[in-house]
N, C-alpha and C positions, 0 to 999 in steps of 0.2 A: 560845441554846437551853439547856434545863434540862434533866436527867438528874435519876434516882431511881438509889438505889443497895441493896442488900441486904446484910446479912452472913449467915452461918450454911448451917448445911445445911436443905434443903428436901424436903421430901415430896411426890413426883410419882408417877402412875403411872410403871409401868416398860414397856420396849420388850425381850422376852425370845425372843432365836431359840435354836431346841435342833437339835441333829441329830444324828446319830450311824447306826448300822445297824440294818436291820429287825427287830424283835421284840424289839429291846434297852429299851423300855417309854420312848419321846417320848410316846405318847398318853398314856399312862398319867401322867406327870410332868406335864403341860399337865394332865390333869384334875385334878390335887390343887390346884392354884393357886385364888385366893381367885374362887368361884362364877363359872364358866367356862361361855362360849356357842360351840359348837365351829361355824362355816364348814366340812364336811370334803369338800372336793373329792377326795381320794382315798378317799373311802367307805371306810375303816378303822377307826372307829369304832365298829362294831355288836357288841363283846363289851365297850363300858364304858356305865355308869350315867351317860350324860350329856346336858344340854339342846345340842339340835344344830339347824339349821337345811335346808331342804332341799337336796340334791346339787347344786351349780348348774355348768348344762351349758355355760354360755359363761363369756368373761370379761365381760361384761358383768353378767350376773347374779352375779357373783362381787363385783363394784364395788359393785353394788345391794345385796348382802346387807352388806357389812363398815357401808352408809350406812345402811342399816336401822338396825342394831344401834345405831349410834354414836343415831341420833337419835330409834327408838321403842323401843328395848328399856330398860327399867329395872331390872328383878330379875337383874341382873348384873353383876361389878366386873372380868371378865377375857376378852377375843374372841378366840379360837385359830383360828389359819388350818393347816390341817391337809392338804396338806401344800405347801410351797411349791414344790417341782419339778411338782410336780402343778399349783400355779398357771402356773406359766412354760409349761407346755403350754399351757392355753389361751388366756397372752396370744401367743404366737405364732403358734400358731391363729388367733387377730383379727387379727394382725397380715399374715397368709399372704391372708385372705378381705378383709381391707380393701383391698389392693395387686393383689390377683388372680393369687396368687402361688402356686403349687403344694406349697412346701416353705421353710423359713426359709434354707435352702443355698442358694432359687434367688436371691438377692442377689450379686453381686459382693463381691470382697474381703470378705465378712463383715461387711456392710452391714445386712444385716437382724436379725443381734444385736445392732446397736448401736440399730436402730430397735425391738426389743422392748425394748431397755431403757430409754428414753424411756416407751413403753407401761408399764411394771413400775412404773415410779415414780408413774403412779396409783397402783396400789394403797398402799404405801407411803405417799403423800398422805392416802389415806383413812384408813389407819390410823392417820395423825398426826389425825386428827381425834376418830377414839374415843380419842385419848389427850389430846383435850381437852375433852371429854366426861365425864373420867373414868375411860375403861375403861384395864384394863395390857393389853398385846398380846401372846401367845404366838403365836412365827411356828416352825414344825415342820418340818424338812428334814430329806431322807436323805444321807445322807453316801457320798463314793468318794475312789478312791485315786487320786492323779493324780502323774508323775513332775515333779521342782520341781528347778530349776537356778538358785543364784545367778550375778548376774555376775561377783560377786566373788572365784567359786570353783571349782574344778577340779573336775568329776562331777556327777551329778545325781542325788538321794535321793526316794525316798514318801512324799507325804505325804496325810493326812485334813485332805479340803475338804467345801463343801456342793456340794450335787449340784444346780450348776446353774450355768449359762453364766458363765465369768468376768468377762464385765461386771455382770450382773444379781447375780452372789455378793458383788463388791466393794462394790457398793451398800449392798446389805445388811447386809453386816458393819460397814458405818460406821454405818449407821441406828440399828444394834443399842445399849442402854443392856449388856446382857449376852450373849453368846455361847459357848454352855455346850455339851462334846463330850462325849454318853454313849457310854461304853469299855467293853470288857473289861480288867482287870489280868491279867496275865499275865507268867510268870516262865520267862526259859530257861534251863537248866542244860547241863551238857554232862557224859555218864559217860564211863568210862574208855576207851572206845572213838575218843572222841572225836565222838560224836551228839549233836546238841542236843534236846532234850526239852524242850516246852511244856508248864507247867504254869499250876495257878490257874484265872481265869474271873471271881472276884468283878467285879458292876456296878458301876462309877465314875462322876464326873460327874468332865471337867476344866475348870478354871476358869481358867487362866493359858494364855498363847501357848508353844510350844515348835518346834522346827523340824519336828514332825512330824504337829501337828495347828494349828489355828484354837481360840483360845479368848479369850474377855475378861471381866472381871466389873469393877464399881465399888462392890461392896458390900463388900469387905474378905474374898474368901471365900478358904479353906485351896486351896491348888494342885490337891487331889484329895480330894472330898467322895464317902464310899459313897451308891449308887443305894439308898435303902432310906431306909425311913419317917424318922427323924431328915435324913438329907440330904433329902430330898423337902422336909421342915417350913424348913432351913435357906435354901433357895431362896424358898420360899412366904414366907418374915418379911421378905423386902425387897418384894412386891409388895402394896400396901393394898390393903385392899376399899375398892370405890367410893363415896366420902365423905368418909372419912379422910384423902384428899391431898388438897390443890386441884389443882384441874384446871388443866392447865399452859399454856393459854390462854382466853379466856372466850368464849362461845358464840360462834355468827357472832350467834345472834337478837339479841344484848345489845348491838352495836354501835351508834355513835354515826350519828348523820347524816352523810348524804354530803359533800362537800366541795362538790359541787355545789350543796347546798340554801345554802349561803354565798357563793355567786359574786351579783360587780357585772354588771351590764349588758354591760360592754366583754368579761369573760371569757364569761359565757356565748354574746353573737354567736361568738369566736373558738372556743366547741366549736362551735356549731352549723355553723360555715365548716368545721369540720376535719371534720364527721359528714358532711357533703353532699360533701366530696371523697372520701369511702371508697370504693373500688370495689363493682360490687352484690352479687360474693360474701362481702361483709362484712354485707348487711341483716342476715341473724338475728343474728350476732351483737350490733350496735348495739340491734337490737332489746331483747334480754337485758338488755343494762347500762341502757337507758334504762327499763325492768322496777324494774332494780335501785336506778337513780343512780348508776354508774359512770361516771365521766368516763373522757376518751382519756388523758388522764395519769396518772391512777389506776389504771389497767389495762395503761397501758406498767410504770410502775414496780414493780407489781405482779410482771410477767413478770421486767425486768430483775432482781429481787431472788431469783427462784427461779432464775435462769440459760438464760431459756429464751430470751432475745433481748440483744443487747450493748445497753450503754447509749447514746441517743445516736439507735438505729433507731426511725424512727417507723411509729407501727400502718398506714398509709396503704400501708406496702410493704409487708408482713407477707403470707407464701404464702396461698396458697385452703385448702391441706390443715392450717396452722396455725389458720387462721381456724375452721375446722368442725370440728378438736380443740379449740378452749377452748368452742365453742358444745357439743359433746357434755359435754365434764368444768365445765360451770359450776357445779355445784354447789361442786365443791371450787377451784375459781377464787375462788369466793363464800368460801369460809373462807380463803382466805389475805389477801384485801382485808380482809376485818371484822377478822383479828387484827391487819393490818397498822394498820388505822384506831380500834382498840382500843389499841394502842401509843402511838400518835401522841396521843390526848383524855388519856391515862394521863400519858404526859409535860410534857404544856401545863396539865396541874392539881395536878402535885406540887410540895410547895413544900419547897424544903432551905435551911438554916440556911445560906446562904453566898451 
């Protein structure tokens, strides 16, 4: 097997969460970024000059609009999901009305946030797709204070997180290329009395981790960059307008032929034996891939490599309500196959000196 290798740094869209406290100007930061299409499920948008999309009332239509963007929108280099705790309500909403569930509490042990976070990472999915499309992602969150206990340590201190379920925030913050805390600075003093007095206020952006907030950057940025025109510009020079990167994987459309259309005789009878032993709440989906040309191997391996089945389980057992999630999310099923098989033609046609 042959590998391709690279050196150097690369120019990709960028993946940019912000959050910080209400009125501290996240919309405002999301809209200076290079020519931005705002998603704003928390309809907070209506005092900035920006192209936006309409309010979408489910998560659904939240999924459909980020696919939109990724694949009909063209006069834009950056998709702003506005705001992300605001998203996590709705997919827990789908998540309550899928199960017939009154409340995401009504789960045992905290069952059902581990089951919207599964859900969450559609979107997530989707958005890795405008980011191979092209577009950079600005994902907008409000930020709370939550008390944080090491194990390693005596007491427990405050700290600034995103405002939203700590599974679905852990996610996130991995997902994230940058993860940027807009602050107050602020200064306390103490007079002679011994009172302590808050002073200051200037807007900050922070860019580095500390025990008392969430932050990350890979651009090289100062620990504490001012909220104003100069920092706003210093954040916008690491996200390209749409063209100027390559797009960090290549369409699903551009993909090579199936694996299938290269099978002998002997392999294809043994899909066709394994497609007639599916049980029948598998039709649509077999239907889909035979749409497609997905094979059963191609579509196990596919899952095995995003972590959604061990390796080794074959699709023949796979649950009813697994089976009618990947029939619902095929489209983005469909782009992780094509990159996966866009990889694969990429590597059996590079030729290296060795």
């Amino acid at each position: 097997m042959r590998f391709s290798m690279t050196e150097g740094q690369r120019s990709r869209p960028q993946r940019l969460v912000v959050y910080g406290s209400e009125g501290i100007g996240k919309s405002t930061l999301a809209s200076q970024m290079p020519d931005p299409v705002f998603i704003d499920v928390e309809d907070g948008t209506d005092q900035l000059n920006v192209v936006r999309l309409e309010r979408p009332g489910t998560w659904k239509m939240l999924l459909d609009e980020v696919w939109f963007v990724a694949d009909e929108v063209s006069a834009a280099s950056t998709i702003v999901i506005d705001t992300a705790d605001a998203a996590e309500k709705l997919c827990q909403t789908h998540v309550c009305q899928k199960s017939k569930k009154d409340s995401i509490e009504a789960w045992s042990y905290g069952k059902g946030y581990v089951i919207a976070k599964e859900e969450f990472r559609n979107l997530l999915d989707a958005l890795d797709h405008c980011v191979s499309k092209g577009f950079n992602v600005v994902v907008i969150c409000h930020s709370l204070m939550r008390k944080f206990e090491r194990p390693d340590e005596t007491g427990a201190y405050d700290r600034f997180e995103l405002k939203l379920n700590k599974h679905v925030s852990a996610m996130v913050k991995e997902w994230a290329d940058a993860l940027l805390f807009l602050d107050y600075e602020t200064f306390v003093s103490v007079d002679d009395a011994g009172r302590a007095k808050a002073s200051g206020g200037r807007r900050i952006i922070r860019t580095d981790h500390s025990p008392v907030w969430d932050a990350k950057n890979r651009w090289g940025l100062p620990s504490t960059v001012a909220l104003d025109a100069d920092g706003i510009a210093a954040v916008r020079s690491h996200l390209p307008v749409r063209g100027d990167a390559a797009p960090e994987a290549p369409a699903a459309q551009a993909a090579e032929p199936t694996d299938t259309a290269h099978m002998g005789v002997d392999e294809l009878s043994a899909q066709r034996a394994r497609r007639e032993a599916m049980p029948p709440y598998m039709d649509g989906l077999l239907r889909l891939m035979a749409e497609s040309n997905v094979s059963v191997e191609e579509l196990e391996a596919a899952m095995v490599a995003r972590g959604k089945r061990e390796p080794g389980r074959r699709m023949e057992t796979w649950e009813q309500p697994f089976a009618q999630w990947l029939e619902d999310q095929w489209r983005g099923v469909m782009s992780i196959i094509s990159k996966a098989r866009e990889a694969r033609a990429a590597a059996s046609d590079e030729k290296v000196p060795f």
